[in-house]
C-alpha positions as CSV (number, residue, x, y, z in Angstrom):
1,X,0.0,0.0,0.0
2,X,3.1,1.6,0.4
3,X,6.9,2.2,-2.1
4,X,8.3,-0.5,0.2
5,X,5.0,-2.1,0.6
6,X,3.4,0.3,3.3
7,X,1.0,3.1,3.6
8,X,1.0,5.7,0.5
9,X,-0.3,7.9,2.9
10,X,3.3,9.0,4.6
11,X,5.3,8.3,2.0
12,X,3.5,11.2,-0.3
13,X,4.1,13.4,2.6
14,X,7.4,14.1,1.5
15,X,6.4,12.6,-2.2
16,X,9.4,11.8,-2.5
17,X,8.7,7.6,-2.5
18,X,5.9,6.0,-4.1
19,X,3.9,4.8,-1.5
20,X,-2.0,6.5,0.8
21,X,-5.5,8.9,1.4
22,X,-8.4,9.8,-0.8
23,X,-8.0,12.6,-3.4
24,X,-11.7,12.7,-4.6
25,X,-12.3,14.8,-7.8
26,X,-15.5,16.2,-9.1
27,X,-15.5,14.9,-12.5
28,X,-18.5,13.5,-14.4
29,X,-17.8,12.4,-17.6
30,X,-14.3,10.4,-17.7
31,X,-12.2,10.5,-20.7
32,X,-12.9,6.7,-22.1
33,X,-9.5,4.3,-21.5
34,X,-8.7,1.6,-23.8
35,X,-11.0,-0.9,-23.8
36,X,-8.2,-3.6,-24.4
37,X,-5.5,-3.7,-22.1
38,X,-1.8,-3.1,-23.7
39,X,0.3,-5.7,-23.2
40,X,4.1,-6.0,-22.4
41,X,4.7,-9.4,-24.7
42,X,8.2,-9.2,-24.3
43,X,10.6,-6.5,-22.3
44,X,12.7,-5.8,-25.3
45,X,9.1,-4.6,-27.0
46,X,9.3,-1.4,-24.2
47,X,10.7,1.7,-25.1
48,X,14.6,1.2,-24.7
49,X,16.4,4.6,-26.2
50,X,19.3,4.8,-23.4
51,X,19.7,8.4,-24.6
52,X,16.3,9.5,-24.1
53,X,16.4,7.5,-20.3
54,X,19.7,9.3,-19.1
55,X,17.6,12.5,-20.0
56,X,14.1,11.8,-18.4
57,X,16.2,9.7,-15.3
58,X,17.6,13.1,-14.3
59,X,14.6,14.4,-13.9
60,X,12.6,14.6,-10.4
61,X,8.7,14.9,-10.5
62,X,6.1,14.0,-7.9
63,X,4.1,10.7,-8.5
64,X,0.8,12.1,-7.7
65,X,-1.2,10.0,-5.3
66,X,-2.7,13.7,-4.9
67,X,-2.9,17.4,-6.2
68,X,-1.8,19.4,-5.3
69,X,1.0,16.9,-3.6
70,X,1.6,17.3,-0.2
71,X,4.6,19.1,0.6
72,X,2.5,22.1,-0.6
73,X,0.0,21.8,3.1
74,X,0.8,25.1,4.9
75,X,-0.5,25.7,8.7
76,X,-3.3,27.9,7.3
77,X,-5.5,24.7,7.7
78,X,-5.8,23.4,11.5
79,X,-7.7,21.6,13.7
80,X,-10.4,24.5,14.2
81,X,-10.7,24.3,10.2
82,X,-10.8,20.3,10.4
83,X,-13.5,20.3,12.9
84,X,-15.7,23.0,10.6
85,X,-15.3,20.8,8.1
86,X,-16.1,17.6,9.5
87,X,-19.0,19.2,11.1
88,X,-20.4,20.4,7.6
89,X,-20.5,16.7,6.1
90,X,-23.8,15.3,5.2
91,X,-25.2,12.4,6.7
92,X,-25.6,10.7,3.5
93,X,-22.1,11.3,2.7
94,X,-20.0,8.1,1.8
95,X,-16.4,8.1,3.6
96,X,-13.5,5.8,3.5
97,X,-11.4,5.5,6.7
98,X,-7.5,5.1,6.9
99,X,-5.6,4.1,9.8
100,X,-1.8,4.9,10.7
101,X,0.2,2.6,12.4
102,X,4.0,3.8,12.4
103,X,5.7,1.1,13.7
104,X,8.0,-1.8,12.7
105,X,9.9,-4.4,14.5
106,X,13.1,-3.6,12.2
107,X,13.9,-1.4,9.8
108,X,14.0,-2.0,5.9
109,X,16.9,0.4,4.8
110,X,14.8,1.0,1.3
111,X,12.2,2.4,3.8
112,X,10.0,5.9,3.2
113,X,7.4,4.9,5.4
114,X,7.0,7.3,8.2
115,X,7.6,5.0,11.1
116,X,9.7,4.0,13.9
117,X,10.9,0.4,15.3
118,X,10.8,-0.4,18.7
119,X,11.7,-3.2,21.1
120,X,8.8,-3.9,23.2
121,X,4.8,-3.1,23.1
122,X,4.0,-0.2,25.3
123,X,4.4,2.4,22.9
124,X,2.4,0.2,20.0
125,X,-0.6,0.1,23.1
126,X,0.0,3.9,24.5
127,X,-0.5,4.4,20.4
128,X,-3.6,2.6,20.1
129,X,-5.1,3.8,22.8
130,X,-5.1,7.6,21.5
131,X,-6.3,6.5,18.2
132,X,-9.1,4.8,19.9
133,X,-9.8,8.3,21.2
134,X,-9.7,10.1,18.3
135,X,-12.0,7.8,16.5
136,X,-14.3,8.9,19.3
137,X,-13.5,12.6,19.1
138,X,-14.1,12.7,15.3
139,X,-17.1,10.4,15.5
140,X,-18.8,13.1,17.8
141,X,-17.9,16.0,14.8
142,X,-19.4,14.5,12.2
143,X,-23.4,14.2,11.7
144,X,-24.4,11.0,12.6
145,X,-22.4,7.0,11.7
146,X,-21.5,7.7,8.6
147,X,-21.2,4.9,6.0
148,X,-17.5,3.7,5.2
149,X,-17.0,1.7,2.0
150,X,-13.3,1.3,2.3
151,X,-11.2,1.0,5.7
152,X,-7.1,0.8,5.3
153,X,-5.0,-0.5,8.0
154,X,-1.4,0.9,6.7
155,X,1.8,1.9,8.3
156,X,4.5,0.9,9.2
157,X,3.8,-2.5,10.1
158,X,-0.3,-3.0,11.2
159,X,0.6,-6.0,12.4
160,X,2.3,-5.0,14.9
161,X,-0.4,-4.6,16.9
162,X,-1.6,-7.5,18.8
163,X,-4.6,-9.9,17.7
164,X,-6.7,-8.7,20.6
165,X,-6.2,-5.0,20.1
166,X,-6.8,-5.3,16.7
167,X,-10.1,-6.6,17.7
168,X,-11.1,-3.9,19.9
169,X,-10.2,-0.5,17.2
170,X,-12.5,-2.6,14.9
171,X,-15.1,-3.1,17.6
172,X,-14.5,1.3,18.0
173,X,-14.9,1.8,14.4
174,X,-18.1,-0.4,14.2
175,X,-19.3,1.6,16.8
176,X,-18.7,4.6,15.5
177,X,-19.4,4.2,11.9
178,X,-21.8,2.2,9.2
179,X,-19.4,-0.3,7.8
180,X,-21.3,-1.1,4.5
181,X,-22.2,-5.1,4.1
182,X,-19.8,-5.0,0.9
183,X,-17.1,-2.2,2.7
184,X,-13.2,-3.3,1.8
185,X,-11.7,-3.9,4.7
186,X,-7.5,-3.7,3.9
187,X,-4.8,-4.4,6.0
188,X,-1.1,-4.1,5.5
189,X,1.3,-7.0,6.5
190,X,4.3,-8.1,7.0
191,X,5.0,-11.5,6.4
192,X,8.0,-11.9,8.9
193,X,6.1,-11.0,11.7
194,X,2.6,-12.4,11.3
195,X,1.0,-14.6,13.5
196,X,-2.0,-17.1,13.2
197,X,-3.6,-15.5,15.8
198,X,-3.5,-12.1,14.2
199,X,-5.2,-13.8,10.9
200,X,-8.0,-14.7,12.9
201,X,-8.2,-11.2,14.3
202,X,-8.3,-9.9,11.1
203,X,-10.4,-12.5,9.9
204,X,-12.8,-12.0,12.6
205,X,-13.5,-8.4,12.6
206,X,-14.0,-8.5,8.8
207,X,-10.9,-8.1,7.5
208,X,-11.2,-9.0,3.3
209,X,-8.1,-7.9,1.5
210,X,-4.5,-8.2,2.8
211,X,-1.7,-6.4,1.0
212,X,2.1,-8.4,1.3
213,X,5.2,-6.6,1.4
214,X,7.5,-9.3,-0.9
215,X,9.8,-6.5,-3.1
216,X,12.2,-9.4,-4.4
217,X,13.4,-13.1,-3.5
218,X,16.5,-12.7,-3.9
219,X,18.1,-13.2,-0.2
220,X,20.9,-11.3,-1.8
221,X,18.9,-8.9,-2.5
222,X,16.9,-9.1,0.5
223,X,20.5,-8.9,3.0
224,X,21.5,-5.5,1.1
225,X,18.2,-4.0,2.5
226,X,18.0,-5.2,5.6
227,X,14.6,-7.6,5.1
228,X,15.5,-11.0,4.9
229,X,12.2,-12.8,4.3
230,X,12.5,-16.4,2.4
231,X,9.8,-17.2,0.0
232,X,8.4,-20.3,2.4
233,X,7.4,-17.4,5.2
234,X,5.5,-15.4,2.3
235,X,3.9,-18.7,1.0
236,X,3.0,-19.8,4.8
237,X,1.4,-16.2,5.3
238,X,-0.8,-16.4,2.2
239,X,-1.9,-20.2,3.1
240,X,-2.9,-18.6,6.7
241,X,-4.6,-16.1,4.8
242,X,-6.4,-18.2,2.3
243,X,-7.3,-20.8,5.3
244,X,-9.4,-17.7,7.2
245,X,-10.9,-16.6,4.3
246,X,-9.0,-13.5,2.7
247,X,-8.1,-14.9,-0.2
248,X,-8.2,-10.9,-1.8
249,X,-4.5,-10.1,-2.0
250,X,-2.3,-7.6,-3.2
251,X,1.5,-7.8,-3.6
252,X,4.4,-5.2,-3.5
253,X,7.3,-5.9,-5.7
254,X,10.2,-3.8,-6.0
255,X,12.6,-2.8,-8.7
256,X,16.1,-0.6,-8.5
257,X,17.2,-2.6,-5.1
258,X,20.9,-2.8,-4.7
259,X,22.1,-6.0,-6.5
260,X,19.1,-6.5,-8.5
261,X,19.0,-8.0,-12.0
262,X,16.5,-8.0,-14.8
263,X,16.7,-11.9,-14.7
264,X,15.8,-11.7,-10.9
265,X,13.4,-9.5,-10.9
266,X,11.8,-11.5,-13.5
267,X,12.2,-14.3,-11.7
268,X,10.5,-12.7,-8.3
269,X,7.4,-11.8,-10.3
270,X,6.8,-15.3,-11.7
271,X,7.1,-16.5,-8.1
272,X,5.0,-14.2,-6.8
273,X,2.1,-14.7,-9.2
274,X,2.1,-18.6,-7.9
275,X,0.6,-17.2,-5.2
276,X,-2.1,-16.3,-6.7
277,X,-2.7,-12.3,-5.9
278,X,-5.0,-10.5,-7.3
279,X,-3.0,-7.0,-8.0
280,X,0.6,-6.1,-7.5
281,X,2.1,-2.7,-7.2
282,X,5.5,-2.2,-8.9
283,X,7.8,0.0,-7.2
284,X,11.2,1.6,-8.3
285,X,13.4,2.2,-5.3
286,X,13.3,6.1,-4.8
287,X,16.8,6.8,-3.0
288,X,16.2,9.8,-1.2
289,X,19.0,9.5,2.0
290,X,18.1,13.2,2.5
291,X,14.6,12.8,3.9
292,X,15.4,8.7,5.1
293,X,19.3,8.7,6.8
294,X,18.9,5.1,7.3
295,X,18.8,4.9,3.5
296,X,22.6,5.5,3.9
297,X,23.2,2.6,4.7
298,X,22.6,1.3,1.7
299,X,25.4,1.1,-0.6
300,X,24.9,3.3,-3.9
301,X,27.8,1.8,-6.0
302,X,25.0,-1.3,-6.2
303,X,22.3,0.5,-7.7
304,X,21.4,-0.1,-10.9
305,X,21.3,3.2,-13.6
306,X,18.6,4.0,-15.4
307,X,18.6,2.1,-18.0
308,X,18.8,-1.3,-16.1
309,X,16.2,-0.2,-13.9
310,X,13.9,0.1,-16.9
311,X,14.3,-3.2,-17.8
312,X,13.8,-4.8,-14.5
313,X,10.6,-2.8,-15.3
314,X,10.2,-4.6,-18.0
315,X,10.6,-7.3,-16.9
316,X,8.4,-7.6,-14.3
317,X,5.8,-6.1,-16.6
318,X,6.3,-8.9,-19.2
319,X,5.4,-11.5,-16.7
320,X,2.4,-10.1,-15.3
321,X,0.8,-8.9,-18.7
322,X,2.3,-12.5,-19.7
323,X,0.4,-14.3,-16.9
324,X,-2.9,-12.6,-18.0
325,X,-2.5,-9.3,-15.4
326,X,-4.0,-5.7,-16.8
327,X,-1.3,-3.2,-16.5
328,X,-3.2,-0.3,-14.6
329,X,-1.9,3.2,-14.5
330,X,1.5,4.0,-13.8
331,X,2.7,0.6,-11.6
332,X,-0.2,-1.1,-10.5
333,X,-1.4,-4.8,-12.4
334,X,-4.6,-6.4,-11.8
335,X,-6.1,-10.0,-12.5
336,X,-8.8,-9.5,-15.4
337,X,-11.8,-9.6,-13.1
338,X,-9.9,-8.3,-10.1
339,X,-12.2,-4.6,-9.2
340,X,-9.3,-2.2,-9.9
341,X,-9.2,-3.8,-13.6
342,X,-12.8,-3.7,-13.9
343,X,-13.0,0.3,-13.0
344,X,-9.5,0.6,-15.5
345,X,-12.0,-0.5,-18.1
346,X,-15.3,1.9,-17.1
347,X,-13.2,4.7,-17.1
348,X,-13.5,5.4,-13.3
349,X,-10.1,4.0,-11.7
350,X,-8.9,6.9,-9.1
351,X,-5.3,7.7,-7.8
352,X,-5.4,8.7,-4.1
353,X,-2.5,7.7,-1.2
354,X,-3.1,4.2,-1.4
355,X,-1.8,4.5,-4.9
356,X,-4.8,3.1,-7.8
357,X,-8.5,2.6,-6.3
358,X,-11.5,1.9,-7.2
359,X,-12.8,3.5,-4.4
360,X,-15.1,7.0,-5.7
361,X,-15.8,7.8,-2.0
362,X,-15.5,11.9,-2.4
363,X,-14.3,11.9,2.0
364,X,-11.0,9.9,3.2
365,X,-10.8,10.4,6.9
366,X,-7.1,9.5,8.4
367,X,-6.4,8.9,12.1
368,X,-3.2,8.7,13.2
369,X,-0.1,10.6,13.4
370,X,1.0,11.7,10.1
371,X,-2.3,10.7,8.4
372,X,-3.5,12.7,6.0
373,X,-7.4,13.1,4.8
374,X,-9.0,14.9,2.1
375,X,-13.0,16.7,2.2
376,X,-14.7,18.6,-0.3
377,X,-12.5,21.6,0.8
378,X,-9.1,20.5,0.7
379,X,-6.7,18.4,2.5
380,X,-6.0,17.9,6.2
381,X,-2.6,16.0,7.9
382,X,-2.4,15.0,11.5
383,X,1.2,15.5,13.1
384,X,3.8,13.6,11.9
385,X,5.5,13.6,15.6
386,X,4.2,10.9,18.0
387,X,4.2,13.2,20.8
388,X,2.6,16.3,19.6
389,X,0.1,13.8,18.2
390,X,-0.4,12.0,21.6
391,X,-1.0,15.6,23.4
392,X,-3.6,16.6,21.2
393,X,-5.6,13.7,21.5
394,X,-4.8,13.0,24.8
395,X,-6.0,16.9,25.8
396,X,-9.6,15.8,24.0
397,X,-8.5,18.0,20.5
398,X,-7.8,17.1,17.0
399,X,-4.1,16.7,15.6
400,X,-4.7,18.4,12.9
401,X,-1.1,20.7,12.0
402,X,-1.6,21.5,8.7
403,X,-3.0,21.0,5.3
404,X,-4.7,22.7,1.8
405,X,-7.6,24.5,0.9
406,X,-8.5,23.6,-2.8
407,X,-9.0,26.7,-5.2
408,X,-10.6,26.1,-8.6
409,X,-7.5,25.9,-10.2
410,X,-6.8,23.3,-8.2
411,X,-9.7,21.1,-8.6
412,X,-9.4,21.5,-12.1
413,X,-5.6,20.5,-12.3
414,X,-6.7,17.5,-9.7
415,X,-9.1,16.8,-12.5
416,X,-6.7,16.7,-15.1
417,X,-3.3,14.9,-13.7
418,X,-5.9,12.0,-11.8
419,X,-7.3,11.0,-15.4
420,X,-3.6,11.3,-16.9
421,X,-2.3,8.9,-14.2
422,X,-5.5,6.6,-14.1
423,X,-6.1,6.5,-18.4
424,X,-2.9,7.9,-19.4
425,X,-4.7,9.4,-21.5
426,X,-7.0,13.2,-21.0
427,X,-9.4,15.1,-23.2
428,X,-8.8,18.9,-22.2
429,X,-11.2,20.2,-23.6
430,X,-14.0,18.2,-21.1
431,X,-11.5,18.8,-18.6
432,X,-12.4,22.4,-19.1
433,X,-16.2,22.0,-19.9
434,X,-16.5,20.2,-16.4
435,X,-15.1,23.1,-14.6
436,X,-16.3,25.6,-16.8
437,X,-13.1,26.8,-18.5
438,X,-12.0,27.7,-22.0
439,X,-10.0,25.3,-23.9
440,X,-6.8,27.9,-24.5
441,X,-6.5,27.7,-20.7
442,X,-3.8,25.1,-21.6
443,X,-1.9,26.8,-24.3
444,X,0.8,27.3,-22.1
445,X,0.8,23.6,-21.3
446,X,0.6,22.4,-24.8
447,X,3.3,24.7,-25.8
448,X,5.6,23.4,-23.3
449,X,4.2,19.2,-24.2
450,X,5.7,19.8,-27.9
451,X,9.2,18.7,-26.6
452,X,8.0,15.5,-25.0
453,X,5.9,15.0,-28.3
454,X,8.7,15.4,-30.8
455,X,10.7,12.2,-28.2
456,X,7.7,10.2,-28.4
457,X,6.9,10.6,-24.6
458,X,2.9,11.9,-25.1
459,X,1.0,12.0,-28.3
460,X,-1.7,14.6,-29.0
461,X,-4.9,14.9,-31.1
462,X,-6.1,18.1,-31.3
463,X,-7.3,18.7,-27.0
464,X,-6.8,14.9,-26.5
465,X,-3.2,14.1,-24.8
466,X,-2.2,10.3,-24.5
467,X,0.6,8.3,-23.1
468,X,2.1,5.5,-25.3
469,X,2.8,1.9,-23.8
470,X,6.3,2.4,-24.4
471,X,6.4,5.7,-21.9
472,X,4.0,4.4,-19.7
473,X,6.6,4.8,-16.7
474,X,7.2,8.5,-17.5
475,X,3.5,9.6,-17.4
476,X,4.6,11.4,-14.1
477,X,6.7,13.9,-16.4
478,X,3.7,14.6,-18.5
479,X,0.9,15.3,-15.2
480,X,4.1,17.3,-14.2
481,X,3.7,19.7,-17.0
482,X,0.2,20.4,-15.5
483,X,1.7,21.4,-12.3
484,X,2.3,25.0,-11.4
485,X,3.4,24.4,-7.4
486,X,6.2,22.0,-9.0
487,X,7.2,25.2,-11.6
488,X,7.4,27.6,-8.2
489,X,9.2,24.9,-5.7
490,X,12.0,24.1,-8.5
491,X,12.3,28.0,-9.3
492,X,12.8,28.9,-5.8
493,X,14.8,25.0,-5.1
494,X,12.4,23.7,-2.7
495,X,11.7,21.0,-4.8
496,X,13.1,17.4,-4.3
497,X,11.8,14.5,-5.5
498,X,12.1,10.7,-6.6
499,X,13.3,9.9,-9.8
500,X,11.8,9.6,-13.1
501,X,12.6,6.4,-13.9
């Protein structure tokens, strides 16, 4: 859920790693996508000029699990503007709920998640117990149980937190809000560390989906980044999870790991699919030691360039389209009949935190520190520290530190990049008819798109933009185009992001 196979949700905090939250648009008449999915037959068949890769490698854009992305929140939104909104939902309103857990029992060097490991419980229960409390705080805000579609353990490790526990934040949520007879129920998990007792916790309070960190089988591989996890203790965790029940998974794979190959990486994804998930999200490493200092640990002599890293791509890509998997949007594949491929096809797949959703609910509310959530009005992020969280709640108040109000532009911009990422491909000019703009509002746009035309990276047909199969990994570069923030935070170099590629 996730870069490293975690929560969205942090990692866009910083957007600087691909890994969740809602970003709901207001759109009404999606651009339609292909109706037939395009393939990856073979690797070679993906666009391969190493000239054109060294350029769009060097180039650092956002990856858009929101707009505007989330290093633009500012202060002017608080918890006083959180509760006004929250307060002004309708009853009627559908929601989906997300749930922060930040910790881990050890720390994968690859890591963007915001999290923290520790050594023994206390904290994990001090934690849980103030996220119990602001389930109640909100819950008393809003106008009556609202109804909750989607709910989406991510972290961190979920986990982590014992079976019984578990059990009694579901019970709080139930209690507090209309969990729909046909609501998703996610969770994160770790394969190292879960038990049969937490799958029948999770089983029990309705859990349906369960998302597997795996990134690569390579115990090579696996020692450079700290996460040694042998293929028997994924397979065991899958037949647990199969046994109770949850037999929807998803799996995160991982390319641009030290000491990665192409033939490895191909040879993770075809073990991975005999496991039978139902989607898989595939990440490229974003090496950002920056923002993540234990990232420095990593040695950067083993990183593969660019142009290897677009063939473990590749790679990976070929097996799954190979095996029968939809490619959908930017790095997510889905079985055929799996619901994100189904809403690929109707032309209503969304992008939010969580990465590619068919979720339309237009309210994601986040507990937890560092969660984010998005309403009608903009965007809203709880503090990132543990302890300012933990006084907030603890003194009966939201946590609420900063966040966005959404101007039209914005909206309309939102409109525009979500379709790009979800379609990769956009009509402008019903982009502008649903928000009641003229079509030359993206001359500017256009004129700056001819570049990326002329090196095959976007096509264009009169207002209608589309992304080739071949540069389906640089889609980012295109939404980027759309993007004024990004044009202000490079000019005044605030901006720093993953790469490319």
């Amino acid at each position: 859920m996730r870069v490293q196979g975690r929560a969205l949700q942090n990692q866009d905090n910083s957007d600087m790693v691909a890994p969740m939250g809602q970003c709901p648009t207001t759109h009404k008449a999606p651009v339609q996508p292909p109706q037939t999915p395009r393939l990856y037959p073979r690797e070679q068949d993906v666009f391969m000029n190493p000239e054109l890769l060294a350029r769009y490698d060097g180039i650092r854009v956002p990856r858009y699990t929101s707009y505007p992305t989330a290093p633009h929140f500012n202060g002017a939104v608080d918890a006083g503007q959180y509760r006004q909104w929250l307060s002004g939902l309708a009853v009627d309103t559908p929601v989906s709920l997300y749930l922060h857990i930040p910790f881990c029992e050890s720390m994968c060097w690859y890591c963007g998640c915001h999290t923290k490991v520790v050594a023994r419980y206390q904290p994990v229960a001090e934690y849980l117990e103030q996220l119990r409390r602001e389930i109640d705080l909100v819950a008393t805000l809003v106008p009556g149980r609202l109804r909750v579609g989607h709910l989406h353990w991510g972290g961190g490790t979920p986990n982590m937190v014992a079976p019984d526990d578990f059990s009694a934040v579901m019970a709080t949520l139930r209690s507090r809000f209309e969990l729909t007879g046909d609501a998703e129920i996610a969770v994160e998990i770790d394969p190292r560390t879960l038990t049969p007792g937490h799958v029948r916790a999770m089983a029990g309070a309705g859990v349906n989906r369960a998302s597997l960190g795996v990134q690569d089988f390579d115990p090579a591989v696996q020692r450079a980044v700290n996460r040694l996890q042998p293929y028997e203790t994924t397979a065991g965790a899958v037949a647990w999870l199969h046994a109770a029940g949850i037999t929807a998974l998803n799996f995160d794979l991982m390319y641009g790991l030290p000491g990665q190959t192409v033939a490895g990486c191909r040879d993770t994804a075809e073990r991975a699919l005999g496991l039978r998930p139902d989607r898989l999200a595939v990440f490229g490493y974003a090496h950002v030691p920056w923002m993540k200092t234990h990232q420095r640990r990593i040695d950067e002599a083993a990183l593969p360039d660019g142009p290897t890293r677009w063939r473990q791509f590749a790679a990976i890509a070929g097996a799954l389209t190979g095996a029968g998997f939809e490619p959908i949007g930017l790095d997510h594949f889905a079985a055929p009949g799996d619901e994100l491929a189904v809403a690929r096809r109707a032309g209503r797949l969304r992008r939010n935190f969580q990465g590619y959703t068919p979720d339309a609910s237009p309210v994601l509310i986040g507990f937890g520190a560092s969660a984010i959530g998005a309403l009608p009005q903009g965007y809203v992020q709880n503090a990132p520290d543990f302890h300012r969280y933990a006084e907030a709640v603890t003194a009966g108040g939201l946590a609420v530190t900063r966040g966005l109000v959404l101007s039209a532009d914005d909206r309309l911009r939102r409109d525009l990049i979500e379709r790009l990422m979800s379609d990769l491909a956009v009509d402008l000019g019903q982009v502008a008819a649903r928000h009641g703009v003229e079509t030359g509002h993206f001359d500017d746009e256009l004129e700056k798109l001819e570049a990326l035309a002329a090196d095959g990276v976007v096509q264009r047909d009169g207002l209608r933009l589309t992304i080739p199969e071949a540069a389906r990994p640089l889609v980012r570069v295109v939404a980027a185009v759309f993007d004024p923030y990004l044009a202000t935070s490079q000019q005044n170099g605030t901006a720093r992001h993953s790469r490319a590629v």
